[in-house]
N, C-alpha and C positions, 0 to 999 in steps of 0.2 A: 899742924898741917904737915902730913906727907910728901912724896915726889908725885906720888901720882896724883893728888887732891891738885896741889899744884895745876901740875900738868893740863887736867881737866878745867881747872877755873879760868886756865889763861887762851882757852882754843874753842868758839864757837861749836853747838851742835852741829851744825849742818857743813864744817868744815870738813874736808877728809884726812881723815887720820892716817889710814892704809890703801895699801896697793897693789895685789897682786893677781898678776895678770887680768884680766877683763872685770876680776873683784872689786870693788873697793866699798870701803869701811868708816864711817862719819865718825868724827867723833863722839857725837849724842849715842849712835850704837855701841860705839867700843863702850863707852863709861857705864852704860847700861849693862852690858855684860861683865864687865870688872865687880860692877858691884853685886850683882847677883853671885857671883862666882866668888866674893870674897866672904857675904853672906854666908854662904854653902861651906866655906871653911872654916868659919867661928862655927856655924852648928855642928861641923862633924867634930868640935873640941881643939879645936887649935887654938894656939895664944900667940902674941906677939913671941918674936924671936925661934919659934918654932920653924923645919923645914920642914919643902915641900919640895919633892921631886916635881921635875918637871917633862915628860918623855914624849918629844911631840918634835914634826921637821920643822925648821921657820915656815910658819903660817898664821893665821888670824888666831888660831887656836893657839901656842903656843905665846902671843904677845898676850890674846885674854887671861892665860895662865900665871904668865909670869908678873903683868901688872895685878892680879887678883889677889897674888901670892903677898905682895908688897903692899897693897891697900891693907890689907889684913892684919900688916906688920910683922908678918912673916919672912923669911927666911929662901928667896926661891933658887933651886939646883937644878939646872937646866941638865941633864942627860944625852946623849947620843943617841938616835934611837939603833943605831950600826953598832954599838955593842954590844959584848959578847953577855950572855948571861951573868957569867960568872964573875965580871966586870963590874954588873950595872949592882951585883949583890952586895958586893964592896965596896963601891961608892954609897950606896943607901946606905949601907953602917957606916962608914965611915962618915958621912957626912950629916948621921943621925937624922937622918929624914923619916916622917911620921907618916905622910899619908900623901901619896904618888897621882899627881894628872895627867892622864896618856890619854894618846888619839887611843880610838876607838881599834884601829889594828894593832895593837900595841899589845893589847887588854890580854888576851889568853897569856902570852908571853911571861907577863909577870902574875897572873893571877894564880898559875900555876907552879908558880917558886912560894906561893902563901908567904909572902916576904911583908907587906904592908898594906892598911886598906886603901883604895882604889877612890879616887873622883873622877 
C-alpha cells in the first residue's frame, strides 16, 4: 500500500478533500481522478520510479497530478510554471523526467521546445 492508497482508504467519499475558492473537491472525486490519471500514465509507458514533470499553478489540477504521479509509483517534479524556458529544459534533464503534465496554457510552451511527450 502506497501514501495515497492510504490516504484515500482512510477519508470518506463524500468528505471534502479541497478547497479553493467557491471550488471544492470530495474526496470520492479526487480519488476518481487520481486513478484515472494514474491509469493514463502506466498506458503511456511509465514504470514505478520513473518522473513525471509536473507544470501547473496550485490547483485541483496540480494536486490530481501530483497524487497520480505517486499512485503510479512514479516519481513527481513539480515545476514552476514562471520559469524561464531554458530553466524548465534543465530541470527535465536533469531530473530525467519522461513525460510532462501541464495545464492546458502551458501546452504550446513546451510543446514547442519538442523536449518530452505531453499529458
Amino acid at each position: 500500500m502506497n501514501f495515497v492508497t492510504s490516504l484515500f482508504s482512510a477519508a470518506p467519499d463524500g468528505r471534502t478533500a479541497l478547497v479553493r475558492g467557491a471550488e471544492s473537491v470530495s474526496y470520492g472525486h479526487l480519488r476518481a481522478g487520481v486513478q484515472a490519471w494514474a491509469a493514463e500514465l502506466r498506458r503511456a509507458g511509465l514504470r514505478p520510479g520513473d518522473r513525471v514533470g509536473i507544470l501547473a499553478e496550485n490547483s485541483r489540477f496540480s494536486v490530481t497530478a501530483y497524487l497520480a504521479a505517486m499512485h503510479a509509483g512514479c516519481v513527481a517534479v513539480p515545476m514552476a510554471p514562471g520559469t524561464p524556458m531554458s530553466s524548465l529544459q534543465a530541470q527535465l534533464t536533469m531530473s530525467d523526467v519522461r513525460l510532462v503534465c501541464l495545464e492546458r496554457r502551458y501546452a504550446e510552451r513546451l510543446r514547442t521546445s519538442e523536449v518530452l511527450p505531453l499529458l
